[in-house]
N, C-alpha and C positions, 0 to 999 in steps of 0.2 A: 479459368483463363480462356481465353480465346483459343478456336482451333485457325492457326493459318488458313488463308484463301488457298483453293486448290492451286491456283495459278503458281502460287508461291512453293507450293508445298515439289511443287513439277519441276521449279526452277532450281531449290536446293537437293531435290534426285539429282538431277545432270552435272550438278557440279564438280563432281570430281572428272566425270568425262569433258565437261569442255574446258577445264582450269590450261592455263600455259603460266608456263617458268617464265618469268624475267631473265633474258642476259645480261653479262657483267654492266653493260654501258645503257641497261636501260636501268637494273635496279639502283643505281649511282644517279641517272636523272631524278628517279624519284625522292630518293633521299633526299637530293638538293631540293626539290621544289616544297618537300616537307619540311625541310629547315627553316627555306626562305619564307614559307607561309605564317609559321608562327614566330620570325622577327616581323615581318609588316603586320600582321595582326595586333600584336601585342607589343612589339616596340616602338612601330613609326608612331609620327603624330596624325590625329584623323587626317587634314587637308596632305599626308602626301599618302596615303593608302590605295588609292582610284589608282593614279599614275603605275605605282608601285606592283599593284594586283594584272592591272592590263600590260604590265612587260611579261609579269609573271606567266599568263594565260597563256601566253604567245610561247616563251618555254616549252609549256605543256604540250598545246598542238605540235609542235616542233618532235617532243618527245613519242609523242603517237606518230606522227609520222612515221616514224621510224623502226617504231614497234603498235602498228593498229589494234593486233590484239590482245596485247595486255591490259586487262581490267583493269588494274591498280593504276594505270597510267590514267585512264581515264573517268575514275574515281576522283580522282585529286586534280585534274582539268576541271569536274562539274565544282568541286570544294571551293577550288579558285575562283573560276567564274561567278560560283551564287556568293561567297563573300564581297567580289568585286564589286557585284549588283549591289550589297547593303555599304559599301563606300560609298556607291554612286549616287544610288537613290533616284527618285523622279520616275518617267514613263520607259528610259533607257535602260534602269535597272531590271523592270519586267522581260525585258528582250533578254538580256541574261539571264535570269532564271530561266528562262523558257529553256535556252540554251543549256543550260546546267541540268533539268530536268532531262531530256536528251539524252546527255552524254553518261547520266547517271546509270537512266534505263539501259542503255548499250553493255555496260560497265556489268549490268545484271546478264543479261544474256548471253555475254562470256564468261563469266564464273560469279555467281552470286554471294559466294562465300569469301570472296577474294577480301583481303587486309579486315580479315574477322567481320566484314557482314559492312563493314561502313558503308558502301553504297545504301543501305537499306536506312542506314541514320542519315545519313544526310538528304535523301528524299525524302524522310518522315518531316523531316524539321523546315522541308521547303513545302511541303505540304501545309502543313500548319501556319507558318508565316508567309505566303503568298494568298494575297486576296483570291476570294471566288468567282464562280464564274458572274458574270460577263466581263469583268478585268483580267482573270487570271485563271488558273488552273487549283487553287487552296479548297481544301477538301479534309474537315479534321478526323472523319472515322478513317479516311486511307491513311492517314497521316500517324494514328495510331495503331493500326497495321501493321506500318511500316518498323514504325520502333520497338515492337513487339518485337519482332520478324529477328531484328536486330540484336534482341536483349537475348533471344534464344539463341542464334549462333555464339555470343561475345558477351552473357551474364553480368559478368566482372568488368565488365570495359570502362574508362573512363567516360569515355564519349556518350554510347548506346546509355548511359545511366544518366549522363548530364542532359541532354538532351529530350528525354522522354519525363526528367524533371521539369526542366522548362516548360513541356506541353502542358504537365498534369497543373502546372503553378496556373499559367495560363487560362486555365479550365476550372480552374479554383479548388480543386482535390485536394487541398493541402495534404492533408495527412500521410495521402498515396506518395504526394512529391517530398515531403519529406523522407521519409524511409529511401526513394530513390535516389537521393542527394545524397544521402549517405553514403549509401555507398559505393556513390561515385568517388567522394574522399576518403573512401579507400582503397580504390584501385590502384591497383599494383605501377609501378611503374615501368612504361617504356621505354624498351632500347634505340638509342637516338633520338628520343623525342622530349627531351629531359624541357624546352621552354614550353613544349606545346603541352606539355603535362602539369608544369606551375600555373601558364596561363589561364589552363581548362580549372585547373584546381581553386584559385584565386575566385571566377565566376562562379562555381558551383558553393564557394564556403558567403559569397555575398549572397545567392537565390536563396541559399539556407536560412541565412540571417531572415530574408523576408517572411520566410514561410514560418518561419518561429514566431516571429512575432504576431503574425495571423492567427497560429494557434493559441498562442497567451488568451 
């Protein structure tokens, strides 16, 4: 296995020092905008997702305002915004991402371990699907890095597992991505997060499918 980049290894030492609590009226914003993420994700229809996602962002900013340094706020600002971007698509999407990369990094340097390490999935995964340079910032050995980084905090996670399957599918590792699919469907499940856990689940039992049939 990889040994973490020092950088990283610096950033989850401090983490217990620079973590901050959520208060009542911030941990309730986030909740809402996790709820609200996985109805537009998974229930809107594509052509109302854009609209949908850029009310939602506006939320989030709203929600940092109010509380800057909370990680998790700011976690799920860059979620929104990089999902927005793949609503939007085109030269406009890259501007978001960039944006979402940002607020990710920020999100690291106030508690990197904050909501089990997902800042660290969701850069891996913007990593890997954002073109390279001279259009973008997409870079696939940070990008698996990152979801290493990820799978070490949060092993078991839905996410950190689905997502670093997608890479390895991507990369054509089958073998590797299967084993990681798996057990992504079997991640336990989340409290309050009961669509965003069928949805996530629903995509990782279709990559399966693919990867299966690769292997045949």
């Amino acid at each position: 296995m990889k040994i973490l980049p020092t950088f990283v290894a610096s950033l989850l030492a401090l983490a217990s020092i620079s973590a901050v609590a959520l208060d009542d009226a911030s941990r309730a914003r986030l909740e809402h905008i996790q709820s609200r993420w996985a109805e537009i994700h998974y229930d809107l229809r594509v052509e109302q997702r854009e609209a949908a996602f850029s009310q939602l962002a506006k939320e989030a900013e709203d929600a940092i305002a109010a509380e800057p340094q909370a990680a998790e706020l700011r976690i799920w600002h860059g979620i929104v915004l990089s999902t927005w971007a793949g609503a939007k698509g085109g030269f406009g999407a890259l501007r978001l991402v960039k944006q979402a990369k940002a607020e990710l990094e920020q999100s690291l340097q106030l508690d990197p371990k904050a909501l089990a390490g997902s800042a660290w999935t969701s850069l891996g995964s913007l990593y890997y699907q954002v073109p390279g340079w001279p259009v973008g910032f997409g870079d696939d050995a940070k990008a698996e890095d990152m979801l290493r980084t990820a799978l070490a905090i949060n092993p078991d996670g839905i996410d950190p597992n689905y997502c670093y399957g997608d890479f390895l599918v991507r990369k054509e590792r089958y073998a590797e991505a299967k084993a990681v699919l798996e057990k992504a469907l079997a991640a336990p499940s989340r409290a309050g997060r009961a669509r965003a856990d069928e949805g996530r689940r629903a995509e990782a039992r279709k990559l399966l499918e693919a990867v299966q049939a690769r292997l045949q």
